[in-house]
PyMOL CGO cylinders between C-alpha atoms (Angstrom):
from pymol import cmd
from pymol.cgo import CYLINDER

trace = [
    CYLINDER, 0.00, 0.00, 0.00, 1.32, 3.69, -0.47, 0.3, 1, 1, 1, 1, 1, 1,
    CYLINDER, 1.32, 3.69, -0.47, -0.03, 6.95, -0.76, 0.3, 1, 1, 1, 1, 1, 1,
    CYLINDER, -0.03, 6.95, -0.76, -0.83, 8.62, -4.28, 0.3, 1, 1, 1, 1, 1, 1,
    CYLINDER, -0.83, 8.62, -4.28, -0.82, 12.22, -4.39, 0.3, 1, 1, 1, 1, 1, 1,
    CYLINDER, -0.82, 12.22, -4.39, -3.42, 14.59, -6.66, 0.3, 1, 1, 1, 1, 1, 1,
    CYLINDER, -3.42, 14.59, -6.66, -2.55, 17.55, -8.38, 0.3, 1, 1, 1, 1, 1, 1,
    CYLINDER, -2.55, 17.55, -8.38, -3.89, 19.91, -5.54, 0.3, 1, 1, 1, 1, 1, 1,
    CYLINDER, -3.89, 19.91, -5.54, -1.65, 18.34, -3.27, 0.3, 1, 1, 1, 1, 1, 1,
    CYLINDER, -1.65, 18.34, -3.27, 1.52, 19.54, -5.39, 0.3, 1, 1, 1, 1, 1, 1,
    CYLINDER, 1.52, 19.54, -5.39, -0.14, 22.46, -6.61, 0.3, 1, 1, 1, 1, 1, 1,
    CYLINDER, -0.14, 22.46, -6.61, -1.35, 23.94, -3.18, 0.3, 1, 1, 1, 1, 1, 1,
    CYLINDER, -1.35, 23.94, -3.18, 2.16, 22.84, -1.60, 0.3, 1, 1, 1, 1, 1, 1,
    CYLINDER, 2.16, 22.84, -1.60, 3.81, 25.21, -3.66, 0.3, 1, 1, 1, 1, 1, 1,
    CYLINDER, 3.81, 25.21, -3.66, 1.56, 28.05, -3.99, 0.3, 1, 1, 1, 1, 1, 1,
    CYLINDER, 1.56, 28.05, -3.99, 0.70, 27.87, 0.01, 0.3, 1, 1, 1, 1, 1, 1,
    CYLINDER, 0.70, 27.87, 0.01, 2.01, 25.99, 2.86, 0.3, 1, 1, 1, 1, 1, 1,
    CYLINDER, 2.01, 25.99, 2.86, 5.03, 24.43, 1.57, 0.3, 1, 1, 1, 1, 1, 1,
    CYLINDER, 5.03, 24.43, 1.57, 6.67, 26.63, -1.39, 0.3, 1, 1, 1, 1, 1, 1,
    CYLINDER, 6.67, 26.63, -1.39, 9.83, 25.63, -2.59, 0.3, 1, 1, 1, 1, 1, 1,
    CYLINDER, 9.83, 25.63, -2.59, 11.50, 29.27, -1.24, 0.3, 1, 1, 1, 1, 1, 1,
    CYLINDER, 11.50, 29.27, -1.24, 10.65, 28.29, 2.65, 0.3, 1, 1, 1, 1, 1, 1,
    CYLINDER, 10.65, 28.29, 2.65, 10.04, 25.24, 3.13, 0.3, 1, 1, 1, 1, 1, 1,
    CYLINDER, 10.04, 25.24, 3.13, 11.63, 22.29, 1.00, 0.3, 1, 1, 1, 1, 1, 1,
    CYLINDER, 11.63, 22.29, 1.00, 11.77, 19.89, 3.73, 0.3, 1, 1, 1, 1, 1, 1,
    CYLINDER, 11.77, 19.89, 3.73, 8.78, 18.92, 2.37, 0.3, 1, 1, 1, 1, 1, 1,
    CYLINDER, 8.78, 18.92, 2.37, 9.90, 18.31, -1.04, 0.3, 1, 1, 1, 1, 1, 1,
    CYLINDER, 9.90, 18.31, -1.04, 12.72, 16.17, 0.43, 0.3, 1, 1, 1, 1, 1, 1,
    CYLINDER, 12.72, 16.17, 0.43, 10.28, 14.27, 2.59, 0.3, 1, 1, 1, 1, 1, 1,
    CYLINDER, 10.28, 14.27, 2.59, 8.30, 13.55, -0.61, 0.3, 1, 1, 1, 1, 1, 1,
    CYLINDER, 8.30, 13.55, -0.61, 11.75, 12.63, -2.18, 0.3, 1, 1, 1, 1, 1, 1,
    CYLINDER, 11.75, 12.63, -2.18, 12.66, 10.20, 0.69, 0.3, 1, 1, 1, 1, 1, 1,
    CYLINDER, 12.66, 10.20, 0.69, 9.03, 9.00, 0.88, 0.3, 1, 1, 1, 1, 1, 1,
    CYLINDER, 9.03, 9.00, 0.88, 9.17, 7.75, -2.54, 0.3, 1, 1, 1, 1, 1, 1,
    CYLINDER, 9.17, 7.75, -2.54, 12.34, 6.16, -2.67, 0.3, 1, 1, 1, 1, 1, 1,
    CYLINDER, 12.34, 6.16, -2.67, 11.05, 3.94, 0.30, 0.3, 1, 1, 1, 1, 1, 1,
    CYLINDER, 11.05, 3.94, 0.30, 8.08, 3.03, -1.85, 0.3, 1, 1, 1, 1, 1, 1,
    CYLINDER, 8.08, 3.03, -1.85, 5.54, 4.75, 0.16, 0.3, 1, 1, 1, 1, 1, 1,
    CYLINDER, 5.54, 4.75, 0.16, 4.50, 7.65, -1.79, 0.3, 1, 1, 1, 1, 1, 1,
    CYLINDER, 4.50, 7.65, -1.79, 3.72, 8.36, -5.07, 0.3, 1, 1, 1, 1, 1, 1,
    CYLINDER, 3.72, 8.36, -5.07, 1.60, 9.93, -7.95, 0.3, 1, 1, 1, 1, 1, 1,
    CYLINDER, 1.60, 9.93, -7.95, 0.95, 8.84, -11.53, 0.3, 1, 1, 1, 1, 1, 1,
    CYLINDER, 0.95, 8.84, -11.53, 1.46, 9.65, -14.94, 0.3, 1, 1, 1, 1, 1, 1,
    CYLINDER, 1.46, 9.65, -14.94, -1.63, 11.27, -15.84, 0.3, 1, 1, 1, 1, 1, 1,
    CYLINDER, -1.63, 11.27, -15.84, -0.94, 14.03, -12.33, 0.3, 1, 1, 1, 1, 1, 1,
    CYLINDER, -0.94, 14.03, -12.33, 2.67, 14.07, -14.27, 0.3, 1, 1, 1, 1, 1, 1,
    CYLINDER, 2.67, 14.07, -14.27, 1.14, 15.42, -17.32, 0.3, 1, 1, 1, 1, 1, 1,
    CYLINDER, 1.14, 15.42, -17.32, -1.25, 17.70, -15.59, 0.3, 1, 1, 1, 1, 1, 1,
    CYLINDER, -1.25, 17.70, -15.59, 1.81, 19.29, -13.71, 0.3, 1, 1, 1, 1, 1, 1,
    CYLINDER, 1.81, 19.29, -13.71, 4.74, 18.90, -16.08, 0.3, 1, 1, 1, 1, 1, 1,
    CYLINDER, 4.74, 18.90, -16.08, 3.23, 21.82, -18.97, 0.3, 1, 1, 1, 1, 1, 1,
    CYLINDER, 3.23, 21.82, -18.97, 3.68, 24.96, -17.04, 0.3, 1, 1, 1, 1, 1, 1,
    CYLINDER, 3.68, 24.96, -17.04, 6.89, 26.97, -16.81, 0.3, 1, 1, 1, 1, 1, 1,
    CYLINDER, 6.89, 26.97, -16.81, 7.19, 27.53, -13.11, 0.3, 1, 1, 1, 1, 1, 1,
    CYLINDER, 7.19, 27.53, -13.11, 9.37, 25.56, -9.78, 0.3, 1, 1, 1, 1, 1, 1,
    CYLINDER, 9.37, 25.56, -9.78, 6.82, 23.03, -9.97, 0.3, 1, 1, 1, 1, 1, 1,
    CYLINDER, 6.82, 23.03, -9.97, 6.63, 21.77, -13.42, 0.3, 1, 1, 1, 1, 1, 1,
    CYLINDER, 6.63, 21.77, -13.42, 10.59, 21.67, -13.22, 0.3, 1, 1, 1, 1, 1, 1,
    CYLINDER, 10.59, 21.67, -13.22, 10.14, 19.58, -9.56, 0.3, 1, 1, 1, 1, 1, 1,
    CYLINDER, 10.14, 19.58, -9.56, 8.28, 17.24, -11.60, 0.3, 1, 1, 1, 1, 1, 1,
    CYLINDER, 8.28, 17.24, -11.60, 10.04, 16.71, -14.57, 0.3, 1, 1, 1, 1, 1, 1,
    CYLINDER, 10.04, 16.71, -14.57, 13.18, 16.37, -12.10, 0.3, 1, 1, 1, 1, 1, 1,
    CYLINDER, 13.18, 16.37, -12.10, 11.13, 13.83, -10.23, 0.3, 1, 1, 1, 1, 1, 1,
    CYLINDER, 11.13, 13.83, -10.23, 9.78, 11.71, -13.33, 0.3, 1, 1, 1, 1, 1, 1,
    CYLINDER, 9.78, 11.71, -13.33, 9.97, 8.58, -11.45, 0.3, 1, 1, 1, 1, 1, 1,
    CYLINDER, 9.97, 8.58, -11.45, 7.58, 9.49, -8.90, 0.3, 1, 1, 1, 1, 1, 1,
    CYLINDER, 7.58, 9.49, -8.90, 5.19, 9.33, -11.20, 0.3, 1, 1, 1, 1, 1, 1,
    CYLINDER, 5.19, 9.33, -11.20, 3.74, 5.91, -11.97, 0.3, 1, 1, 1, 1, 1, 1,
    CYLINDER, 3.74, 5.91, -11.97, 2.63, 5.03, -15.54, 0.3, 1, 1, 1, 1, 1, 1,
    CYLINDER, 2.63, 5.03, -15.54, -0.55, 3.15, -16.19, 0.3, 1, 1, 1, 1, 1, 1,
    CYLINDER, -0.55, 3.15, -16.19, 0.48, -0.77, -17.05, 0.3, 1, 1, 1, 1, 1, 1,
    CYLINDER, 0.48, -0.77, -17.05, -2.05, -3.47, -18.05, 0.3, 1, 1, 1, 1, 1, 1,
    CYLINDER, -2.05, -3.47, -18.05, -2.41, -4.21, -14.29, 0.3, 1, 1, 1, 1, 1, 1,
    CYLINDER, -2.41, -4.21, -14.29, -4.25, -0.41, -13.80, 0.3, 1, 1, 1, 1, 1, 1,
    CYLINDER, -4.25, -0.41, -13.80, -6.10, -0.35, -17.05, 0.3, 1, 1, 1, 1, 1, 1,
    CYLINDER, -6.10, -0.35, -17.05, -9.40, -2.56, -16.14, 0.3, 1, 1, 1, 1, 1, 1,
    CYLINDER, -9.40, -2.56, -16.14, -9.43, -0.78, -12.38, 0.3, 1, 1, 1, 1, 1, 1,
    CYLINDER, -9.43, -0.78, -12.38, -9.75, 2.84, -14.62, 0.3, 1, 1, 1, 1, 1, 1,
    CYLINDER, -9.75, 2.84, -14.62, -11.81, 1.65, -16.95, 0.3, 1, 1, 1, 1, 1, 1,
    CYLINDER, -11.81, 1.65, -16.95, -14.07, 0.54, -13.94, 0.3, 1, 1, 1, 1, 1, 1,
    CYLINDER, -14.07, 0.54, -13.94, -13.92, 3.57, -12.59, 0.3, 1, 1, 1, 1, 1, 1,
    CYLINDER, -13.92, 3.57, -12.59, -14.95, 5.36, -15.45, 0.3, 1, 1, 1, 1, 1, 1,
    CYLINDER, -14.95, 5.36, -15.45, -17.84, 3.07, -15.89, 0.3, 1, 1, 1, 1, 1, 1,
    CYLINDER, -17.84, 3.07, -15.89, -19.61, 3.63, -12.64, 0.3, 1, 1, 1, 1, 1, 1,
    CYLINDER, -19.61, 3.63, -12.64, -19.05, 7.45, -13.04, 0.3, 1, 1, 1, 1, 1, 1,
    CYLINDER, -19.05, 7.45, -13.04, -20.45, 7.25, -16.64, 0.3, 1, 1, 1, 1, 1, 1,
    CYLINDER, -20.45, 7.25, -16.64, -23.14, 4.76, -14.55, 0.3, 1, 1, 1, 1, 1, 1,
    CYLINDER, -23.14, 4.76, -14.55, -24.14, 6.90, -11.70, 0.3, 1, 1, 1, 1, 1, 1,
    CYLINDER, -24.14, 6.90, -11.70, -27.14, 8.99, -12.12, 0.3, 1, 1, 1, 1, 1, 1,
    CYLINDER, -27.14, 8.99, -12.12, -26.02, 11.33, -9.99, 0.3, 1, 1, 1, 1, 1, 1,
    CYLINDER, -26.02, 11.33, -9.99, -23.73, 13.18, -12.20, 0.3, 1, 1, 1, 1, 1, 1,
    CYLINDER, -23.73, 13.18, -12.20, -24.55, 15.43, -15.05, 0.3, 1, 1, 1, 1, 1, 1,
    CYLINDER, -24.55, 15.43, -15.05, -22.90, 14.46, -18.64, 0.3, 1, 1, 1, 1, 1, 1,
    CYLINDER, -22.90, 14.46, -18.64, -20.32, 17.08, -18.58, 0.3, 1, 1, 1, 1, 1, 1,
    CYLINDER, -20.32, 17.08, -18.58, -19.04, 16.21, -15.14, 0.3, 1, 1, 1, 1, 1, 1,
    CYLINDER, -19.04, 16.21, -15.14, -18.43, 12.73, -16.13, 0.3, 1, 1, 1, 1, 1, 1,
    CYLINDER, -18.43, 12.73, -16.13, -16.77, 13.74, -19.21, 0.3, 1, 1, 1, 1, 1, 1,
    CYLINDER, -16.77, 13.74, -19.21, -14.31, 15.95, -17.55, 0.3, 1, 1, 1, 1, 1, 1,
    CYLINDER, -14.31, 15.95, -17.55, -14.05, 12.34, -14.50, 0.3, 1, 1, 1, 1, 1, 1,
    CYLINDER, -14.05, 12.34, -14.50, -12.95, 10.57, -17.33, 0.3, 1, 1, 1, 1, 1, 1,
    CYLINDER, -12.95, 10.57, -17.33, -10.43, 13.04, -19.10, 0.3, 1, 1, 1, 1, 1, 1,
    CYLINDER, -10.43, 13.04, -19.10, -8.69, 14.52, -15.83, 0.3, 1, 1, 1, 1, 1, 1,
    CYLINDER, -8.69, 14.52, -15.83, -6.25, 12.30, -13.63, 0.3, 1, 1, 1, 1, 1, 1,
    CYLINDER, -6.25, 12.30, -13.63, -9.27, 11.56, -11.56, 0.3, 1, 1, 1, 1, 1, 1,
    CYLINDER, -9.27, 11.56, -11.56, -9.72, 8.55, -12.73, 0.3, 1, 1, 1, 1, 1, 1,
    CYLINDER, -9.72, 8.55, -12.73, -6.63, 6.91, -13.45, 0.3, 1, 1, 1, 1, 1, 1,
    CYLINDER, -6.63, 6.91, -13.45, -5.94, 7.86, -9.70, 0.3, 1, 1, 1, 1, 1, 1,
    CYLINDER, -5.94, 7.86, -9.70, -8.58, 6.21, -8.30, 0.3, 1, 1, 1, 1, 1, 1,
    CYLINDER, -8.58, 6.21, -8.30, -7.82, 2.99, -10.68, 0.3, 1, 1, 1, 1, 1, 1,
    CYLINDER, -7.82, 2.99, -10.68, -4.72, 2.93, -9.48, 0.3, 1, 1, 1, 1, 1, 1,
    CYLINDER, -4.72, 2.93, -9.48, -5.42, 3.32, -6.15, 0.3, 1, 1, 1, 1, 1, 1,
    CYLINDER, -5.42, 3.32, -6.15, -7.89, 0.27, -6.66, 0.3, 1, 1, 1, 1, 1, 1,
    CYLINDER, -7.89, 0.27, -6.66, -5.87, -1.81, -8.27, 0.3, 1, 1, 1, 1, 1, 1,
    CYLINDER, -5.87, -1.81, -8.27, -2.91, -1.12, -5.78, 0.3, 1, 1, 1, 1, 1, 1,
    CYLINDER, -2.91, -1.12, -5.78, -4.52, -1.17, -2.97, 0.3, 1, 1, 1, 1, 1, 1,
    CYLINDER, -4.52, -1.17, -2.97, -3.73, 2.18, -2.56, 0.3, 1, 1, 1, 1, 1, 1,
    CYLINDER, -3.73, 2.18, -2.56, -4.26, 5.38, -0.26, 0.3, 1, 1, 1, 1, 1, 1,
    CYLINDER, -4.26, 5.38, -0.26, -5.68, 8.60, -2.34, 0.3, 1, 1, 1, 1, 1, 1,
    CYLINDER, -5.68, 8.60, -2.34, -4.32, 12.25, -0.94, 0.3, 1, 1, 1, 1, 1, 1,
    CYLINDER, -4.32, 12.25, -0.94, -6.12, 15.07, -2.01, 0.3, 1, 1, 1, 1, 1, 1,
    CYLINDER, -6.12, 15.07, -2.01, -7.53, 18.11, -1.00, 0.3, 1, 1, 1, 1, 1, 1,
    CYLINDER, -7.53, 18.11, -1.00, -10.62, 17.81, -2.28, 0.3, 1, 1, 1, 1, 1, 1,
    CYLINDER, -10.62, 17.81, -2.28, -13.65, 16.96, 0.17, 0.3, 1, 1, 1, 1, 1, 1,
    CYLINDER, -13.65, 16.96, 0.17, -17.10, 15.23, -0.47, 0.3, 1, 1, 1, 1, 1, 1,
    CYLINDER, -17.10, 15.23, -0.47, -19.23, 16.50, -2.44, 0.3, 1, 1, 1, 1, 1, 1,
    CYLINDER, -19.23, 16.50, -2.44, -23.25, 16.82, -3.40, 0.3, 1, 1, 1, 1, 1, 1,
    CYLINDER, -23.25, 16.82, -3.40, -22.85, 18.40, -6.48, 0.3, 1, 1, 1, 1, 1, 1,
    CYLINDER, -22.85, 18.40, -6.48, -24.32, 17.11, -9.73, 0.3, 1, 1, 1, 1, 1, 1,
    CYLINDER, -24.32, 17.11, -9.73, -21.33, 19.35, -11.67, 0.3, 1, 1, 1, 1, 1, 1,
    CYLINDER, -21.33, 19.35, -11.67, -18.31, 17.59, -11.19, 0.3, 1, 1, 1, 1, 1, 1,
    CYLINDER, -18.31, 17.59, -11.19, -17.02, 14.09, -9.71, 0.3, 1, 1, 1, 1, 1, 1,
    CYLINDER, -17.02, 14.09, -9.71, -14.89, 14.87, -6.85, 0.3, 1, 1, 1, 1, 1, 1,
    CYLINDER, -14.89, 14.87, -6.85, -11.81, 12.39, -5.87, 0.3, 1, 1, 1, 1, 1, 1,
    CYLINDER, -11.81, 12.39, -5.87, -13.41, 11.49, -2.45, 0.3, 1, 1, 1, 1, 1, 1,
    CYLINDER, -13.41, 11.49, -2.45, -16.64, 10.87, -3.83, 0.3, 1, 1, 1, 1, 1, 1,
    CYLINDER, -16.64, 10.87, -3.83, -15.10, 8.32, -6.04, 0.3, 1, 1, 1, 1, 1, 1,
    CYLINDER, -15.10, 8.32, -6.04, -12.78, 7.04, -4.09, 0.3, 1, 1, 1, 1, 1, 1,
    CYLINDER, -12.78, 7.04, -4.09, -15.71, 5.83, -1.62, 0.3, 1, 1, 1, 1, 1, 1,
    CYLINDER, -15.71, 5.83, -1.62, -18.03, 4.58, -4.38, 0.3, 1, 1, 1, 1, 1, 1,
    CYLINDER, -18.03, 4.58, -4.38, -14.97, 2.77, -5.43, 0.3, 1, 1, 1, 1, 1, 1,
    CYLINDER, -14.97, 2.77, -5.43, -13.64, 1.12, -2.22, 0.3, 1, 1, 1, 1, 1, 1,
    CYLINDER, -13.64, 1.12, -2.22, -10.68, 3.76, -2.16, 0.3, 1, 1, 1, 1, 1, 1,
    CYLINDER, -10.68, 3.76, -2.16, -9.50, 5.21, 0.80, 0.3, 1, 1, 1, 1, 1, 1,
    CYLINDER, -9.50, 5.21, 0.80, -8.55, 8.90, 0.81, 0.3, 1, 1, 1, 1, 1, 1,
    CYLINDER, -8.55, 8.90, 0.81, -7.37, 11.20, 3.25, 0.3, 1, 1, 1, 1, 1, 1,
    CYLINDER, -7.37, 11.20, 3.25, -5.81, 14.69, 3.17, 0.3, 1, 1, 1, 1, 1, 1,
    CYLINDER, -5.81, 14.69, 3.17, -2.38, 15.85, 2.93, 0.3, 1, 1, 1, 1, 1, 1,
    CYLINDER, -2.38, 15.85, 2.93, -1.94, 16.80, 6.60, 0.3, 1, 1, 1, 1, 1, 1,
    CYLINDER, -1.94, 16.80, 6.60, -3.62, 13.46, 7.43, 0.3, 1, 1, 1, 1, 1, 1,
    CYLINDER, -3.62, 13.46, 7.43, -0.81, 11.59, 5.67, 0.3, 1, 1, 1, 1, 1, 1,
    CYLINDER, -0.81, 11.59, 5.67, 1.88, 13.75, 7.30, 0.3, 1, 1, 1, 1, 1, 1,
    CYLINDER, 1.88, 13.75, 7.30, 0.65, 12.94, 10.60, 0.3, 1, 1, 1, 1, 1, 1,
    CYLINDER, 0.65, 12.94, 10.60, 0.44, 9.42, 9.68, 0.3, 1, 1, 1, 1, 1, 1,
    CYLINDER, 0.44, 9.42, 9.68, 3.81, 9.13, 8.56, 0.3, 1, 1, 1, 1, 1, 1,
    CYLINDER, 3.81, 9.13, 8.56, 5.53, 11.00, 11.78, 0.3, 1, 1, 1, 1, 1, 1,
    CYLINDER, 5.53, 11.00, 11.78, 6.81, 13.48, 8.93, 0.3, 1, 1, 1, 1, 1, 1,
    CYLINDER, 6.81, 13.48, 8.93, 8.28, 16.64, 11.02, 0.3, 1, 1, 1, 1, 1, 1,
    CYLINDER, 8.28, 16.64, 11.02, 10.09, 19.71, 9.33, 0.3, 1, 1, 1, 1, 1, 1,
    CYLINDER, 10.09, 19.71, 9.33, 12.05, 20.87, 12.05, 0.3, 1, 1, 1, 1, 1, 1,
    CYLINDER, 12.05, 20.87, 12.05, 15.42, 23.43, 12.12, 0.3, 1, 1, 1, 1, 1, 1,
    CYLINDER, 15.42, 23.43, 12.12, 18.10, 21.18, 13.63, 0.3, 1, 1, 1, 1, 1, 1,
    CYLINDER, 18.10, 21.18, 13.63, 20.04, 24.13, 14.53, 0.3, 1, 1, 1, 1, 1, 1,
    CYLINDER, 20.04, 24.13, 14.53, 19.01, 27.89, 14.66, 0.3, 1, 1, 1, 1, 1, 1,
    CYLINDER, 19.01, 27.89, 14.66, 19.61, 30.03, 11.58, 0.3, 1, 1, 1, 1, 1, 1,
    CYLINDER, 19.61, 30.03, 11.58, 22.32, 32.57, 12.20, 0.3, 1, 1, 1, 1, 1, 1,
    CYLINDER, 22.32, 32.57, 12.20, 20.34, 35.71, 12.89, 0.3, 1, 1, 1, 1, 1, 1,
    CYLINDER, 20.34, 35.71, 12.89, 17.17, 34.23, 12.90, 0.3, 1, 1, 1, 1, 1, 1,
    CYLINDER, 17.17, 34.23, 12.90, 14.29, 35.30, 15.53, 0.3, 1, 1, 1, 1, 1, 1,
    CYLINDER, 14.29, 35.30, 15.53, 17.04, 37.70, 17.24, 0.3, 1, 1, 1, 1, 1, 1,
]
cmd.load_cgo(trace, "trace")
């Protein structure tokens, strides 16, 4: 089992509470995180990210292998997936059109053929307009949690081991 990460995750990291200017101990955790198997995204959050010009898309394409691709193993959990959203009645056409297109999907079929934990940022939903990852991830059998959820689970701290020289006076 490990943890795979949606776009809002990376995106709100850097914009917000972990920009790569203050805090990359969280980059490195995510760095030594994957390496010991535990965390991870996939491809179709890779191409999602990769297309801007900005620290992040450059983080990602520097971190290519942190993204997994979809094998023949993934490819009847997503197209699961994307039958019971195009299935469910409680979703308008264009909402299940953008499910199916977006790395929604192949996250969650991942996550179910994997075994896997979703982390998103995104929170339940009663909407008719779009499919959100927790929504899915329960009508699939997925778990999901938030990004702070998974830190906390992990015993990830971002500490100063020693005081900056002229920091806080």
């Amino acid at each position: 089992m490990a943890y795979l990460l949606d776009s809002d995750v990376f995106i709100r990291a850097k914009n917000d509470h972990y920009g790569f200017d203050f805090c990359p101990a969280f980059w490195d955790w995510l760095e030594v995180a994957n390496a010991a198997g535990t965390v991870h995204s996939v491809e179709a959050v890779y191409n999602e990210l990769a297309g801007s010009d900005d620290d992040l898309a450059q983080w990602v394409k520097d971190h290519r292998s942190f993204f997994l691709p979809l094998t023949a193993d993934e490819i009847p959990s997503v197209a699961a997936v994307n039958r019971w959203a195009n299935d469910s009645p409680d979703y308008a056409a264009a909402a299940k059109s953008e499910f199916a297109s977006a790395a929604d999907s192949f996250l969650i079929g991942h996550a179910v053929a994997g075994g896997h934990t979703v982390v998103t940022h995104e929170v339940i939903s009663d909407g008719r307009r779009r499919i959100k990852i927790p929504n899915a991830a329960i009508a699939n059998g997925v778990r999901h949690m938030n990004p702070f959820q998974m830190l906390r689970a992990e015993g990830a701290r971002f500490v100063l081991a020693t005081p900056l020289p002229g920091a806080l006076g």
